[in-house]
Backbone as CSV, one residue per row, in Angstrom:
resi,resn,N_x,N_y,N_z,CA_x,CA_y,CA_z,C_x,C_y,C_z
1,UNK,0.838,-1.202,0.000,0.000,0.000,0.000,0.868,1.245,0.000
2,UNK,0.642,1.977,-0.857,1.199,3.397,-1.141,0.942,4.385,0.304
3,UNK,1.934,5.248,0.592,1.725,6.182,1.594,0.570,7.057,1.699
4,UNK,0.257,8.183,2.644,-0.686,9.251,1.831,0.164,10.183,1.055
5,UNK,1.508,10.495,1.837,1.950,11.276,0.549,2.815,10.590,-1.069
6,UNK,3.006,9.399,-0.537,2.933,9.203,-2.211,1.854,9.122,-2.879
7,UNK,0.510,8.673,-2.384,-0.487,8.894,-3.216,-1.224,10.704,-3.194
8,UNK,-0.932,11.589,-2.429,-0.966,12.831,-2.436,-0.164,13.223,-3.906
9,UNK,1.034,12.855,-3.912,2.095,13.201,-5.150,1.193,12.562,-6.230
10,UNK,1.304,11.848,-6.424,1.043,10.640,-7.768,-0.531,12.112,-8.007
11,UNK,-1.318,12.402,-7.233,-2.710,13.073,-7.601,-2.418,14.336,-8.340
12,UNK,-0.844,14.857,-7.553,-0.486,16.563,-8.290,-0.596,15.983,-9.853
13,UNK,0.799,15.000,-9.542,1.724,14.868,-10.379,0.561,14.506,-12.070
14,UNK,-0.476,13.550,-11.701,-1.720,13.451,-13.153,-2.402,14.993,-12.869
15,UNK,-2.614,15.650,-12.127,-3.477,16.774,-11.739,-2.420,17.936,-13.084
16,UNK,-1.285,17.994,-13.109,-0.414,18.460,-13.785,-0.494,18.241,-15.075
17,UNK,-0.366,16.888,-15.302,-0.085,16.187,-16.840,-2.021,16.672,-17.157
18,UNK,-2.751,16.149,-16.443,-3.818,16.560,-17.704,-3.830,17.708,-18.310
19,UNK,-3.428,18.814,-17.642,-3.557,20.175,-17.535,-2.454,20.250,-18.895
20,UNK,-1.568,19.584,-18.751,-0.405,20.088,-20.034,0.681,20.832,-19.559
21,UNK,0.945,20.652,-17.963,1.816,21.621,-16.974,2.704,20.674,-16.631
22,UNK,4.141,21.432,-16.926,5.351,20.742,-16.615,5.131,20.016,-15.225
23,UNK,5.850,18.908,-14.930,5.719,18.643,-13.503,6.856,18.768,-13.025
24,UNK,6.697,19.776,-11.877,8.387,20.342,-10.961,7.494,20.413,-9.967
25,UNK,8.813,20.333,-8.898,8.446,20.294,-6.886,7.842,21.309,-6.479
26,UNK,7.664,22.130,-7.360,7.023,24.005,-6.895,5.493,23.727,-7.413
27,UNK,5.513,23.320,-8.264,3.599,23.064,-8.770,2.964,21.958,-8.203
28,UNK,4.022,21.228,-7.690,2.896,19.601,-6.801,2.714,19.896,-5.529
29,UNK,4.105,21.241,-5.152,4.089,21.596,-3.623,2.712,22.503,-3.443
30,UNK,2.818,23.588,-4.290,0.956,24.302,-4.687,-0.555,23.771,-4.570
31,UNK,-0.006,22.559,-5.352,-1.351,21.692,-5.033,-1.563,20.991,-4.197
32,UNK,-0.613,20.564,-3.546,-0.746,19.798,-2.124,-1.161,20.857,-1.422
33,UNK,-0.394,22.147,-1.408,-0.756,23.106,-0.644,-2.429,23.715,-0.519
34,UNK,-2.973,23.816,-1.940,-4.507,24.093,-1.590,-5.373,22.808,-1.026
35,UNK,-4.696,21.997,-1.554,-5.474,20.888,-1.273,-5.668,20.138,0.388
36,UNK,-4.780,21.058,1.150,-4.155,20.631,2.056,-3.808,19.488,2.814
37,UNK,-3.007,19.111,2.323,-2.315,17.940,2.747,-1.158,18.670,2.872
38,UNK,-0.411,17.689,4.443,0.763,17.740,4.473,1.390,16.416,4.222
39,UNK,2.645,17.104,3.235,3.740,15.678,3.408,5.114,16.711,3.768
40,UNK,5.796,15.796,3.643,7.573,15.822,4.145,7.812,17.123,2.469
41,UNK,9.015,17.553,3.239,9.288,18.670,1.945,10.173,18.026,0.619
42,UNK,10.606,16.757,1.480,11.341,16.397,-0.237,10.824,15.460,-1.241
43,UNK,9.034,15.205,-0.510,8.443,14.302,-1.786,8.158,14.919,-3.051
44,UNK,7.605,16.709,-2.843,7.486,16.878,-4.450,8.545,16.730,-5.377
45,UNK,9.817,17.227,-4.938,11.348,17.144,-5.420,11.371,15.878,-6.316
46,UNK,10.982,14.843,-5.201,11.353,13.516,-5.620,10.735,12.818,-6.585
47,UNK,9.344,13.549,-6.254,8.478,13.230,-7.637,8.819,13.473,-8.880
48,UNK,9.120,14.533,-8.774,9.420,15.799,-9.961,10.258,15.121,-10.764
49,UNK,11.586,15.133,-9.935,12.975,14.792,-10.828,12.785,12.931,-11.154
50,UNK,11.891,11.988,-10.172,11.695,11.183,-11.555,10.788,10.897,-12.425
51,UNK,9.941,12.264,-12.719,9.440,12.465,-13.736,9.834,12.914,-14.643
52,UNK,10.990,13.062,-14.864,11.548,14.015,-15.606,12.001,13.605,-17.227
53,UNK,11.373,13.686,-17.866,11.626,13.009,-19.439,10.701,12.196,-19.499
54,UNK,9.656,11.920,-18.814,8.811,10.575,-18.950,7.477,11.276,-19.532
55,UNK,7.095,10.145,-19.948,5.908,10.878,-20.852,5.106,9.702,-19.878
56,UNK,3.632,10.777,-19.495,3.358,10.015,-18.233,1.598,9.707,-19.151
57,UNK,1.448,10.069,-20.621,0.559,9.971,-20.714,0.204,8.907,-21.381
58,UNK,1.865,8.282,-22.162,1.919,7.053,-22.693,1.892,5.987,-22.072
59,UNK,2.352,5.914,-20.833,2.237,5.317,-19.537,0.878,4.835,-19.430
60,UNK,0.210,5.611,-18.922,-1.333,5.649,-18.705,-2.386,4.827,-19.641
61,UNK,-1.813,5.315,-21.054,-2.637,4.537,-22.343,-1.954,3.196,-22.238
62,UNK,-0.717,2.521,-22.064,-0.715,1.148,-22.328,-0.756,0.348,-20.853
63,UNK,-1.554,1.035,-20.532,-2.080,-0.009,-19.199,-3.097,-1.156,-19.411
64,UNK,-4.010,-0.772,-20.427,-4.663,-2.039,-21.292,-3.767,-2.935,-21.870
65,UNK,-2.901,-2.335,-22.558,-2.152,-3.783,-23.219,-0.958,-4.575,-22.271
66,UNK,-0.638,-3.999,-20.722,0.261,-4.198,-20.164,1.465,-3.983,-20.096
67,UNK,1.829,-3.041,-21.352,3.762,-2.816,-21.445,3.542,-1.292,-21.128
68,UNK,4.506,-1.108,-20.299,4.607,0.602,-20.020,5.915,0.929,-20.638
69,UNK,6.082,2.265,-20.104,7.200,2.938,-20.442,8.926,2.822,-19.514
70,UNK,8.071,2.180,-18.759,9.515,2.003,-17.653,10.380,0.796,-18.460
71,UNK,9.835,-0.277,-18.449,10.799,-1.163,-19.094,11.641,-1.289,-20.062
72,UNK,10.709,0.142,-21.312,11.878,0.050,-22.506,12.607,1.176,-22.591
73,UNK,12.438,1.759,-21.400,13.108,2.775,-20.909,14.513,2.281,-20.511
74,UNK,14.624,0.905,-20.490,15.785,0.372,-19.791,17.078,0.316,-20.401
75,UNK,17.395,0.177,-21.822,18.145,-0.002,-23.003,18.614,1.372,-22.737
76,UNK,17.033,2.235,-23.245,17.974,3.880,-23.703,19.017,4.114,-22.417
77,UNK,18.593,3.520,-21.218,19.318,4.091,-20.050,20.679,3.696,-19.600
78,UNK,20.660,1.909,-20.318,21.743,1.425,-20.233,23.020,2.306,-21.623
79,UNK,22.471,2.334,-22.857,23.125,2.862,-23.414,23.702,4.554,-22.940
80,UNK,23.085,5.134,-22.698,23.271,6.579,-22.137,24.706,5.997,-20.992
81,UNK,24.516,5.187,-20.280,25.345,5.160,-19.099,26.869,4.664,-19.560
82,UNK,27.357,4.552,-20.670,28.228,3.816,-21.278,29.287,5.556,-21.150
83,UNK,28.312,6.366,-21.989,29.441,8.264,-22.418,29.439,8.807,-20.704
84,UNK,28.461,8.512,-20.008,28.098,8.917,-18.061,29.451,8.431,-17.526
85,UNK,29.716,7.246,-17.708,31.067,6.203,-16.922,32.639,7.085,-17.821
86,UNK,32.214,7.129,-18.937,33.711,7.468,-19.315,33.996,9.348,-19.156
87,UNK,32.991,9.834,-18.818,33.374,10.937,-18.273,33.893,11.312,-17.015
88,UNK,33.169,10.006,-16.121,33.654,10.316,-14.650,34.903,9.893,-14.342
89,UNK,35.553,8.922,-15.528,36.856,8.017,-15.157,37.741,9.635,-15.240
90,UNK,37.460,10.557,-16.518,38.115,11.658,-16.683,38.148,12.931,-15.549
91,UNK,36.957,12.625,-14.617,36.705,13.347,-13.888,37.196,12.579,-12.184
92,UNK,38.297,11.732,-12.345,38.126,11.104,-10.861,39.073,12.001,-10.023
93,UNK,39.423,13.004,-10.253,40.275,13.581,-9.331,39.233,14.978,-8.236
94,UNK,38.169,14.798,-9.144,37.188,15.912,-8.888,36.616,15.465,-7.624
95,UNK,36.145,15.717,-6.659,34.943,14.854,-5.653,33.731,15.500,-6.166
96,UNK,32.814,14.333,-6.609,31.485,14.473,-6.783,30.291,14.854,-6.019
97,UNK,29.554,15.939,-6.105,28.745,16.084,-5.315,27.541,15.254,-4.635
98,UNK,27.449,15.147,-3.562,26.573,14.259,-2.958,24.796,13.883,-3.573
99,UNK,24.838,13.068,-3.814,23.531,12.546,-5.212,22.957,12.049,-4.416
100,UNK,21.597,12.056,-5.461,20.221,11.737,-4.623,20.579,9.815,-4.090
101,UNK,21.681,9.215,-4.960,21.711,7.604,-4.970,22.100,7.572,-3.683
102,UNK,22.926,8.705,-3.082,23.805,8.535,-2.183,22.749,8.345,-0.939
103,UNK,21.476,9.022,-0.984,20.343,9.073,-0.127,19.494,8.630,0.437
104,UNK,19.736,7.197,-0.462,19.396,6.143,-0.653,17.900,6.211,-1.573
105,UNK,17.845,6.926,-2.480,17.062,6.940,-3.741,17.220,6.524,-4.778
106,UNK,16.738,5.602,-5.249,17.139,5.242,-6.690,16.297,5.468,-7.513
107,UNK,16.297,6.541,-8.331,15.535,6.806,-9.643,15.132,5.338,-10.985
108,UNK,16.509,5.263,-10.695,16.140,3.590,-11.513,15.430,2.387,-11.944
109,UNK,14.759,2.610,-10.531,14.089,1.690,-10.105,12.812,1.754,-11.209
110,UNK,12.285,2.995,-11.047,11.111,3.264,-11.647,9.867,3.355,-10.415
111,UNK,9.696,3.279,-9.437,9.095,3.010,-8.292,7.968,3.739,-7.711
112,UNK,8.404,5.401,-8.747,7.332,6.423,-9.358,6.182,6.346,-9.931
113,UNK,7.089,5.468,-11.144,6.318,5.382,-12.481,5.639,3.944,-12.483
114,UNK,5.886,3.407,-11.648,5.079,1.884,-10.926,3.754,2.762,-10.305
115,UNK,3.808,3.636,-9.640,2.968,3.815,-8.245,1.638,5.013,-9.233
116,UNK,2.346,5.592,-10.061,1.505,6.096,-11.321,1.059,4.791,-12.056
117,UNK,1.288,4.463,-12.318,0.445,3.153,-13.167,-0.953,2.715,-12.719
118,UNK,0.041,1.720,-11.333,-1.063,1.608,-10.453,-2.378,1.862,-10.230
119,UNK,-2.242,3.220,-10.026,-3.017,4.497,-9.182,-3.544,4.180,-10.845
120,UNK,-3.427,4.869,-11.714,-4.155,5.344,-13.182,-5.220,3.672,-13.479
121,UNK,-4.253,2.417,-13.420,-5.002,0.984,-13.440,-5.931,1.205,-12.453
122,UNK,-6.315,1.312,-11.218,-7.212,1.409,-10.643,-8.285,2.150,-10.983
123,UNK,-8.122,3.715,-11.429,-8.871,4.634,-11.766,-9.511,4.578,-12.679
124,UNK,-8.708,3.732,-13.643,-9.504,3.470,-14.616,-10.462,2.124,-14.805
125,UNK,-10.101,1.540,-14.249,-11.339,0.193,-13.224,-12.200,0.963,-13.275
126,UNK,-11.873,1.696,-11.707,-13.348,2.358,-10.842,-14.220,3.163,-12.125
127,UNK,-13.819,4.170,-13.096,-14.410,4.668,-13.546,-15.095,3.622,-14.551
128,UNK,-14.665,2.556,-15.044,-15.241,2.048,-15.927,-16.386,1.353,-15.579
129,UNK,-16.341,0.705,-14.398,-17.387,-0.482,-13.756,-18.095,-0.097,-12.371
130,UNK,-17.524,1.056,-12.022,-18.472,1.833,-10.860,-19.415,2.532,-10.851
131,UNK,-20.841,2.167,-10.361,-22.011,3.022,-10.824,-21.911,4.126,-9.953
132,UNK,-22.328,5.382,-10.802,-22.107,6.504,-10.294,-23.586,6.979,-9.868
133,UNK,-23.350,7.791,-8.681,-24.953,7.449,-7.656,-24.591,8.606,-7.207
134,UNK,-25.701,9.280,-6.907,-26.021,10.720,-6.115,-27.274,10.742,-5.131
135,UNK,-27.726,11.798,-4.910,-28.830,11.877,-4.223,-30.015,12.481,-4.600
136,UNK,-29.903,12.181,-6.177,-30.932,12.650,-6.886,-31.244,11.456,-7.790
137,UNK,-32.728,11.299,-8.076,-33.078,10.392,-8.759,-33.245,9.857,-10.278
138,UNK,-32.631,11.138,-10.673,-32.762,11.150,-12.311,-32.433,12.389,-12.595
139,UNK,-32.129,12.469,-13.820,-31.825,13.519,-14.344,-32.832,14.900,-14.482
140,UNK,-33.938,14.519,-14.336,-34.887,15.474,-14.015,-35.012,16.040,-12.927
141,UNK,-35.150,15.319,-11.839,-35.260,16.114,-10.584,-33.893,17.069,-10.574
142,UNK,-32.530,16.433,-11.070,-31.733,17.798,-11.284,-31.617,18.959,-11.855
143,UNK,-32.336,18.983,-12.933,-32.857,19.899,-13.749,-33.807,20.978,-12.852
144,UNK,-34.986,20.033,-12.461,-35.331,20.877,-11.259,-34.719,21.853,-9.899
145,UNK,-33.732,21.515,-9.951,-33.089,21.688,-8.742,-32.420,22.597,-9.035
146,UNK,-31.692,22.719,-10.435,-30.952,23.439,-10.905,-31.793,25.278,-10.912
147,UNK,-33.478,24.649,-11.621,-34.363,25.489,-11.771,-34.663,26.353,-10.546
148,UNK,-34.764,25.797,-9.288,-34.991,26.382,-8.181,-33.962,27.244,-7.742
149,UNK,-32.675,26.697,-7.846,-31.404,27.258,-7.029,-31.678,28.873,-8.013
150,UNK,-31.986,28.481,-9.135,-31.836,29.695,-9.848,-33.002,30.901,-9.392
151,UNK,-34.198,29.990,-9.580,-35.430,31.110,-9.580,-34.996,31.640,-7.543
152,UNK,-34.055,31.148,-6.852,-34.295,31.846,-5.428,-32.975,32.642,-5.714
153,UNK,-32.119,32.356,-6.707,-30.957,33.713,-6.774,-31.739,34.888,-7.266
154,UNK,-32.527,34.790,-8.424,-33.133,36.250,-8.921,-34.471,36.388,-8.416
155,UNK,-35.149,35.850,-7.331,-36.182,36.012,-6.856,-36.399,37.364,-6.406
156,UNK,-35.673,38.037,-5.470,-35.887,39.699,-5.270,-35.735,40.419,-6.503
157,UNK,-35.420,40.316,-7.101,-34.893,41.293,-8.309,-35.535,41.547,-9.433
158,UNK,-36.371,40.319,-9.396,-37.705,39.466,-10.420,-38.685,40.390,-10.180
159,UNK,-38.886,39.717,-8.848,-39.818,40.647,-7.953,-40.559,41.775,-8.094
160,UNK,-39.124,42.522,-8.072,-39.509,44.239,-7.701,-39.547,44.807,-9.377
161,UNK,-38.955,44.239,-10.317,-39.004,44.365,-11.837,-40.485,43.983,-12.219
162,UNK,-41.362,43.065,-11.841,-42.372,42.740,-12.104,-43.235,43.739,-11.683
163,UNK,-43.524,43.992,-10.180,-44.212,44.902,-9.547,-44.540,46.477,-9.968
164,UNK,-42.700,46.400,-11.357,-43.250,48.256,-12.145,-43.822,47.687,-13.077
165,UNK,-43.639,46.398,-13.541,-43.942,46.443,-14.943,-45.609,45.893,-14.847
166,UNK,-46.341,45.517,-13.670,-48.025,45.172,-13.504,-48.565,46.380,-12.828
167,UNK,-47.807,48.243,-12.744,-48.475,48.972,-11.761,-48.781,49.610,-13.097
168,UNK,-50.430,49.800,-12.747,-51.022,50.095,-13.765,-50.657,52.183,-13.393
169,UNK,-50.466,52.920,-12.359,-50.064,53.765,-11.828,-48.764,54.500,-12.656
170,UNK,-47.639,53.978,-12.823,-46.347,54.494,-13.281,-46.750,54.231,-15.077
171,UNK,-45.677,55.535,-15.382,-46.105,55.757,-16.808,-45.956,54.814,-17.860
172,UNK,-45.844,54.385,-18.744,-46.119,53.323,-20.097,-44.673,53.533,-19.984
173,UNK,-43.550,54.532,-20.111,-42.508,54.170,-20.556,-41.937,53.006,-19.749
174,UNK,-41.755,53.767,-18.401,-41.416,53.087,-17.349,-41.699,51.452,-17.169
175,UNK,-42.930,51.174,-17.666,-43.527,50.095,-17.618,-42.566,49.040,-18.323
176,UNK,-42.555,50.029,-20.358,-41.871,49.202,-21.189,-40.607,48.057,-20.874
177,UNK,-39.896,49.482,-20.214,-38.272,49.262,-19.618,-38.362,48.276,-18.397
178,UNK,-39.244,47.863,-17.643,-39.199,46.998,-16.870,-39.800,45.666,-17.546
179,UNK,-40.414,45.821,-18.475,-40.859,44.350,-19.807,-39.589,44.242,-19.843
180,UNK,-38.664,44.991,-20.667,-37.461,44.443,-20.997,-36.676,44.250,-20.350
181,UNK,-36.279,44.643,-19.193,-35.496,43.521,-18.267,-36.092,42.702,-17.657
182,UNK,-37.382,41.944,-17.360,-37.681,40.971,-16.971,-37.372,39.813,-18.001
183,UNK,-37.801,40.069,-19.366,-37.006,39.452,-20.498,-34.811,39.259,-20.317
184,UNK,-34.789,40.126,-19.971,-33.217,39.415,-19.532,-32.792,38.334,-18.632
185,UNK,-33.719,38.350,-18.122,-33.392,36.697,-16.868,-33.505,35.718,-18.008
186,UNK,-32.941,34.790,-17.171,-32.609,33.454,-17.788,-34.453,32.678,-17.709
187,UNK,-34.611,31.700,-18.301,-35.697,31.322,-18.655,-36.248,30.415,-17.620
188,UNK,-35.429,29.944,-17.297,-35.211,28.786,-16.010,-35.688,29.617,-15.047
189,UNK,-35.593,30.716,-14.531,-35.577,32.266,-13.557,-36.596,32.336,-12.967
190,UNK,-37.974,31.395,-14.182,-39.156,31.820,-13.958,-40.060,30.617,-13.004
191,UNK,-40.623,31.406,-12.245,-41.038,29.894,-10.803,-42.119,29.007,-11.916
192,UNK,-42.748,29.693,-13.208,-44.056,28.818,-13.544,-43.091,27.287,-14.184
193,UNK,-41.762,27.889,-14.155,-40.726,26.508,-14.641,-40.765,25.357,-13.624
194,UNK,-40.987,25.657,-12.650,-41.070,24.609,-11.138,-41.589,23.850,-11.441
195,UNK,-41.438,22.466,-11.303,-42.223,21.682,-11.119,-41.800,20.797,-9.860
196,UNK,-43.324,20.391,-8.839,-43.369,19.482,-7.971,-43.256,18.405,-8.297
197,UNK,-41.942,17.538,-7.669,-41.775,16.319,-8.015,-41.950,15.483,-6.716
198,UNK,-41.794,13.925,-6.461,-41.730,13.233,-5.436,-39.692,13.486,-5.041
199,UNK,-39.645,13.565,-3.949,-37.922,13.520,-3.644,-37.370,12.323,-3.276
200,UNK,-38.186,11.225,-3.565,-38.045,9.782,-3.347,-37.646,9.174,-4.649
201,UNK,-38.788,9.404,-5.759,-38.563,8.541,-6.725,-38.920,9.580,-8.394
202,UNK,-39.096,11.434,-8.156,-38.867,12.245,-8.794,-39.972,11.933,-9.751
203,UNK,-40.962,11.134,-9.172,-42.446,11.286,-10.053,-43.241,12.655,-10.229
204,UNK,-43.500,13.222,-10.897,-44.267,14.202,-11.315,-45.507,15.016,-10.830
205,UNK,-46.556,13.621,-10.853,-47.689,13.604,-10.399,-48.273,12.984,-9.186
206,UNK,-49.416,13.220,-8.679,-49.654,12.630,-7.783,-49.072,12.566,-6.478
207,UNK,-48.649,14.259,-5.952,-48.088,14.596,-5.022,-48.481,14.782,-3.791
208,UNK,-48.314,14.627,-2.501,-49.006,14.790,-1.629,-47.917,15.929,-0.678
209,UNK,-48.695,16.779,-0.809,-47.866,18.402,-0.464,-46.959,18.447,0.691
210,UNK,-47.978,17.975,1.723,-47.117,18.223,3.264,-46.109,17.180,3.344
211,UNK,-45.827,15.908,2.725,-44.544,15.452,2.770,-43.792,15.362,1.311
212,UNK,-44.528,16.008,0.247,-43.173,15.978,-0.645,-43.181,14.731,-1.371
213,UNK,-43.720,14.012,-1.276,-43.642,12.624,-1.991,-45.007,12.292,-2.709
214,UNK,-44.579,11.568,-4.003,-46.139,10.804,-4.542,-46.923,9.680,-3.591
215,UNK,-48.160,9.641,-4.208,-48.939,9.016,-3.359,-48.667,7.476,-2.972
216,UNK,-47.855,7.287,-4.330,-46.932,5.604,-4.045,-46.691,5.765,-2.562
217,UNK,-45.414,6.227,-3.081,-44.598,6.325,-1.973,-45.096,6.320,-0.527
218,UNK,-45.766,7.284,-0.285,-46.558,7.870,0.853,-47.419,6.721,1.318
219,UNK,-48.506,5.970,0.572,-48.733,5.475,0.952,-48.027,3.627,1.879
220,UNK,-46.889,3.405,0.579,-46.432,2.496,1.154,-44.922,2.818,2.703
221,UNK,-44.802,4.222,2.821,-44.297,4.280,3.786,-45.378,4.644,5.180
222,UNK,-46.422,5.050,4.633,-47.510,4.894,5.298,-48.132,3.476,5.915
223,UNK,-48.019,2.170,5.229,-48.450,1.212,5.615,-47.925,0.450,6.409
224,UNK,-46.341,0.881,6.463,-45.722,0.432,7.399,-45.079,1.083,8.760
225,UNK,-46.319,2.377,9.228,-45.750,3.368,10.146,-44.715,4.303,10.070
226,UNK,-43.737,4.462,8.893,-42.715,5.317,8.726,-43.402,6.893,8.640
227,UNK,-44.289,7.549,8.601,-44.737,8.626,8.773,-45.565,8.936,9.852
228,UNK,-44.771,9.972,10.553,-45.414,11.091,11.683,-46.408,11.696,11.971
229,UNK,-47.464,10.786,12.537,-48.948,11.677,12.575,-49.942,10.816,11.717
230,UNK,-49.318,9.362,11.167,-50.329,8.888,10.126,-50.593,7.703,10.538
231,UNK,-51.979,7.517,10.367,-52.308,6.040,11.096,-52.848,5.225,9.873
232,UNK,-52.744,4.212,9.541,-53.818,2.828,8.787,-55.279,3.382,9.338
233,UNK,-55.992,3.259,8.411,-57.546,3.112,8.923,-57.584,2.033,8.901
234,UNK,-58.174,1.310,10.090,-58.505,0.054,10.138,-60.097,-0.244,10.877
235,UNK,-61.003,-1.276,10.379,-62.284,-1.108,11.022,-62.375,-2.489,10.742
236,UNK,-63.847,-3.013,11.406,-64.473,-4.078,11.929,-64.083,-4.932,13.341
């Protein structure tokens, strides 16, 4: 199991790449930062620098077929290290500055770009085969909901625009100019858009006012005592 802050990192670090934003220790440290989480100060670093040349999006796409980018990453790296060795033989009189290997980090490993995989294989599971569930029953009752949130933002404003534009009292111009900004609200704005639904099962009709629900409903939470104040008629 991954840490929280390696899985904190691994979230900048795709939070970055979708975006099309370089990934360095200053932009994963940002987003950890709003996001607030704390980790240790040298995980974005560590992230960063072994991300560095990796294309994290090719990664991601051959997780269906199973070959990533780390493995054939291995050749270019061995070859690269062949001109790395014969520079340092030229350089052995120099002392080398203290490296991340020395830290006991090994970039090599790939251990990053494992824990990105991972994380992306999972995500892309969950999104594929996980039913996505809210607390609304359909797409309509959201629509509704949407309708309401709206008609109670411009409700005062509606209001008092309506009230010049039905006073038979104030002059015709006056009147006009309040027609035409009531026409500027959004269409949704308007309460005759409301509609009463059940908040159970977002039926339409057949509402029963004081609890909000169709008569289904009502009644079968009714038959089994779940409502306050309501009894079975029962006789003989």
């Amino acid at each position: 199991m991954a840490s929280k802050a390696e899985l904190a990192c691994v979230y900048s670090a795709l939070i970055l790449v979708d975006d099309d934003v370089a990934v360095t220790g200053e932009k994963i440290s940002t987003i950890l930062k709003a996001a607030g989480v704390d980790v240790e100060p040298y995980w974005p670093g560590l992230f960063a620098k072994a991300l560095e040349g990796v294309n994290v999006r090719e990664l991601i796409s051959n997780i269906g077929s199973g070959v990533g980018a780390a493995p054939a990453a291995a050749p270019a790296a061995a070859a690269a290290a062949a001109p790395a060795e014969a520079k340092k033989e030229e350089k052995k009189e120099e002392e080398p500055e203290e490296s991340d290997d020395d830290m006991g980090f090994d970039f090599g490993s790939g251990w990053v770009v494992g824990a990105i995989l991972s994380f992306a294989k999972n995500l892309y599971i969950k999104i594929k085969y996980q039913q996505v569930r809210n607390k609304w029953a359909n797409w309509m009752m959201i629509r509704d909901v949407k309708r309401r949130r709206l008609n109670a933002e411009h409700f005062l404003e509606r209001t008092r625009i309506n009230a010049l534009r039905k006073n038979d009292v104030l002059p015709v111009e006056i009147r006009e100019m309040a027609d035409k900004d009531v026409n500027k609200f959004d269409l949704n704005a308007c309460p005759l858009r409301i509609n009463n639904r059940c908040v159970v099962t977002s039926r339409p009709r057949g509402i029963v006012k004081e609890w909000r629900m169709s008569r289904i409903v009502w009644r079968h939470l009714a038959d089994y005592n779940k409502l306050s104040g309501v009894q079975r008629a029962m006789w003989g």
